[in-house]
C-alpha angles and dihedrals in degrees: 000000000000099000111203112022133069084238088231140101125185129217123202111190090194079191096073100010099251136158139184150155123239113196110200130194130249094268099059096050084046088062101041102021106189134285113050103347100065093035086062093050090055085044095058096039095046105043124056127231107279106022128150118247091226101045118090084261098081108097106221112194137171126205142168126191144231099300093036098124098013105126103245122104129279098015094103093096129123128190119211116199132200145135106283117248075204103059103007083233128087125339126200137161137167130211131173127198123116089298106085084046089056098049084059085047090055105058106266135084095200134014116217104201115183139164123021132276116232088227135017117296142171136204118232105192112181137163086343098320146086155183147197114240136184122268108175091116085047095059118102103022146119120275090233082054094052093049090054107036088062094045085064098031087060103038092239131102090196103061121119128231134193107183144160122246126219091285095058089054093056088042099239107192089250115039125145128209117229146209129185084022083271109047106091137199081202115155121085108021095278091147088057077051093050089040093056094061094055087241107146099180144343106216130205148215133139139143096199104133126231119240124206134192093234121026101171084056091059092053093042089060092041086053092052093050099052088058089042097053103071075047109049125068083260106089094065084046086054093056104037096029118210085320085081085082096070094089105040087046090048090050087045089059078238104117097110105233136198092349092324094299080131141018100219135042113269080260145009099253097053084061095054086048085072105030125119085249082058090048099051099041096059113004110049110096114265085022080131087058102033094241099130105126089056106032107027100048121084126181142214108231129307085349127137097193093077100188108153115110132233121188129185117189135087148247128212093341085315112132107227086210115204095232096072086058127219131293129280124223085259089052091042087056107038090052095029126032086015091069107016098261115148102174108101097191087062089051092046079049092047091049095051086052092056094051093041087056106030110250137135098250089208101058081041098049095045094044082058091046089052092044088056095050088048082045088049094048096048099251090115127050132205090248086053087056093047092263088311115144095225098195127149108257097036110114098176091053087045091056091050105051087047092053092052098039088057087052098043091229118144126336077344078082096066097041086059097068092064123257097273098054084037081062102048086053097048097049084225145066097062106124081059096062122130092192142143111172100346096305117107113243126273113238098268119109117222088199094073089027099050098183089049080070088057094043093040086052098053104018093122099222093047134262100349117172088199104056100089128355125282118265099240090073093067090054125114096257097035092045092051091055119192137265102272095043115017089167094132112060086036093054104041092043078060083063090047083248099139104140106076119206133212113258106251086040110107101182143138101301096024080070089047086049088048093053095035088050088043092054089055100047086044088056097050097061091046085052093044093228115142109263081221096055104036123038155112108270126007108015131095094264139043149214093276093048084051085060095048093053093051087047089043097060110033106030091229118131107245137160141207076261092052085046100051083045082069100052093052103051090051093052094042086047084060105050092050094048083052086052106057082047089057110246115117134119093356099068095036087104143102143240110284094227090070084065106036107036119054122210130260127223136010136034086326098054110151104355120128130159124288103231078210102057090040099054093047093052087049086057090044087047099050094042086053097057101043104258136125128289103227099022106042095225124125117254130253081251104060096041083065095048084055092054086253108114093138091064093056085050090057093047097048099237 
């Protein structure tokens, strides 16, 4: 018996309207595992070498992975893979909620979704089966309405819905797709992909059970984590969310600030205006009441932590309504720090905008960020942005020109299609860009987190803050621990990461720290388990429950060793498939202005990258991972050792 999966996949061909269920063996589901992983295989199988993003070409798949829908915490997450309308090379994006849970309970591990419908369709899978059904009346709409809308379309208030907004429709660089109306695929433009193809929403309901290997063993981890959890760090994550950042980035001189010209608000107490505490104090729903743990926290399936946010106010007249959820730290800082804002109630507005509409509010944030630093220099002028004033601080201007760039109106046009290609368009701008591959950098400075500069470089879908751990974790305070939680110097010696390194230095085993860290990451999203409840370091799990999940579920024999092999083969997977797509060496950079402007104000006054130490950390890190030298891409060599001999077949090496 196959433990852990449901054993089917389903393909949807949108062109000609076909459906229909592959049901792989063991052995393929031992090699690609789920997540990522296995969304990258049907990418590189599907879509042919050169194709657009946006043509019907571009393969689009969701998959979740064996504990997906066992009831212990962090395993509710779902990948979704494509070719990226940012880079042009691989996409690839994660969400939780109830949804991924519910793709195992209705019958499918993974959804293979190719070609374009000629109208608006979406896909109703439901107990093992599933259909095409018209959207016209769908199209158009809010995220919140659709939601509804199918719920009484279908008779059935739990089903579970991933859709595109209105941004996705009109295929804005950066839009997410969305579950839950809160939870976001949000990174590399997948929502402009699904968009393309003219697919609203793919709805869910099943009642088909999990089964895994080891019951008893799934218990055993929920249970420990249950005691772990008043413990861990994780209880006061659980309370203030990611939000609870804000602070610790601000002290480190780390908050990115008016398009990273600093790495700190103009004063302390605009920083705790928009801190978690903040957050917490005045914005989560039944904060008046002081009924926030119960009533501002919502969850992802089966999961304690509950760190998603849920906020109920208003700004300006505008409702802040509970079921867009809250911000997260990254929200906080694009539409906050990024462009000097320091009302929190205009950035909770600016977030429910984003997930009425369907966009990363990262790339957003950050584009409007960019277009206020081209406004401050001169390049832009007020007729340009449609008579707005776009000057950091201003939250109204920064509103309106939101509002107008979802819904692709005015200069708005232009901003959603990402800075960079804002920029391209534009014919300036270029020398203010916060961009890797295309995709505007997360709010983690790699000036005062030197590996993050490696990992942002040659990360293959662009800057991504979740794609290996930070590097203050590694270093000798963090690493000791302490005597009520002594997680990080227990998880990362399960790594065989022992020699902890202060946090500027990018040396040799910085660089060893940066690509462990990065297998495990990598694993993780191949195994759909949630990067802030498993890890290496801080969260509430570690690399060996990790190991007894995988076990758990499936019954196989593995090891830390047959995880991380996981997570290598993902992440070398990705960096082939980069490669016959032509992107290699050559794109593995950052921004100019982290080497050549050094920041102002805080703990990081007047620090910027050295071009000498990065590139000889690039070479350490390349060398590291098995690739070449001068390419970047990984050897024939190491793509065997990866169980991946075919690709370097494909690629000719």
């Amino acid at each position: 018996m196959l433990y852990g999966f449901a054993g089917k996949i389903l393909h949807v061909d949108l062109s000609i309207g076909q459906l229909y269920v592959e049901e792989p063996g063991e052995e393929f589901y031992r090699h690609y595992l789920g997540g990522s992983l296995m969304g990258l295989y049907y990418l590189w199988k599907n879509t042919s070498r050169g194709s657009s993003p946006l043509s019907p070409e571009n393969t689009l798949t969701f998959a979740v992975s064996a504990p997906t829908g066992l009831p212990v915490s962090g395993q509710s997450r779902c990948t979704v893979t494509c070719l990226s309308p940012s880079s042009g090379g691989v996409s690839d994006s994660q969400a939780g909620g109830f949804w991924p849970a519910e793709l195992k309970y209705s019958g499918f591990d993974a959804i293979v979704i190719r070609g374009a419908a000629t109208e608006p369709v979406y896909l109703w899978v439901h107990d093992g089966t599933a259909e095409l059904r018209d959207a016209s009346h769908l199209w158009g709409k809010l995220t919140l309405d659709v939601d509804r809308m199918l719920k009484d379309e279908l008779g059935d208030n739990k089903i579970e819905i991933a859709q595109i907004g209105p941004a996705g429709e009109k295929k804005a660089n950066f839009a997410a797709i969305m579950n839950m109306s809160n939870r976001a695929w949000g990174r590399t433009g997948v929502g402009a992909v699904m968009g393309s193809k003219r697919l609203k929403a793919i709805v869910l309901r099943g009642n088909q059970k999990v089964q895994a290997a080891d019951k008893k063993g799934i218990v055993a981890l929920a249970r420990k984590g249950a005691k772990l959890f008043p413990e861990s760090d994780m209880e006061e994550f659980g309370q203030l969310g990611t939000a609870d950042t804000v602070m610790a980035n601000y002290g480190a001189g780390g908050l990115p600030t008016n398009n990273w010209n600093s790495g700190v608000m103009p004063t302390l107490e605009a920083a705790e205006a928009i801190s978690g505490e903040r957050l917490y104090d005045e914005l989560l729903k039944g904060a008046a009441e002081r009924k926030q743990d119960k009533e501002g926290r919502d969850t992802c399936y089966a999961c304690i932590v509950r760190c998603k946010r849920v906020v109920q106010s208003e700004w300006e007249g505008h409702k802040l309504m509970p079921e867009y959820g809250g911000p997260e730290y990254e929200t906080i800082a694009t539409f906050g720090s990024y462009c000097g804002v320091d009302d929190l109630h205009a950035i909770t507005y600016a977030n429910q905008l984003c997930n009425q509409y369907g966009v990363d509010t990262i790339s957003c944030g950050a584009t409007l960020s960019w277009a206020m630093d081209c406004f401050e220099k001169g390049l832009i002028s007020p007729e340009e942005c449609d008579g707005i004033e776009l000057k950091f601080g201003d939250a109204k201007a920064m509103i309106t020109m939101l509002e107008k760039t979802l819904k692709r109106e005015g200069f708005g046009d232009v901003l959603a299609e990402g800075s960079e290609k804002a920029a391209e368009r534009l014919g300036k701008g270029h020398e203010y860009l916060m961009t890797v591959k295309g995709q505007e950098m997360p709010a983690h400075m790699p000036q005062v987190k030197r590996s993050l500069a490696v990992i942002y470089a040659t990360n293959p879908f662009g800057a991504d803050h979740q794609s290996s751990e930070h590097d203050p974790m590694y270093s000798p305070n963090s690493y000791n621990g302490s005597d009520d939680w002594p997680g990080y110097k227990v998880f990362l010696s399960q790594l065989g990461l022992n020699k902890p390194q202060r946090t500027k230095v990018l040396n040799e085993e910085k660089i060893e720290y940066a690509l462990k860290t990065q297998y495990n990451y990598s694993a993780m999203d191949t195994m759909g388990i949630c990067q802030f409840v498993y890890g290496p370091a801080w969260q509430l799990f570690g690399p060996q429950d990790i190991v007894d999940l995988l076990a758990a579920a499936t019954g196989w024999d593995v090891s830390v060793s047959d995880v991380q092999a996981y997570g290598r083969r993902r992440l070398n997977l990705m960096r082939a498939l980069n490669a016959r797509e032509g992107i290699a060496s050559d794109r593995d950079t950052l921004p100019q202005k982290l080497f050549k402007k050094a920041l102002v104000g805080g703990r990081s006054d007047g620090i910027c990258l050295d071009d000498a130490e990065f590139q000889a950390g690039l070479t350490t890190y390349y060398r590291q991972a098995g690739w070449d030298i001068s390419t970047g891409i990984p050897t024939r060599e190491t793509l065997q050792e990866c169980g991946l001999p075919w690709v370097a077949d494909e690629l000719g090496l």
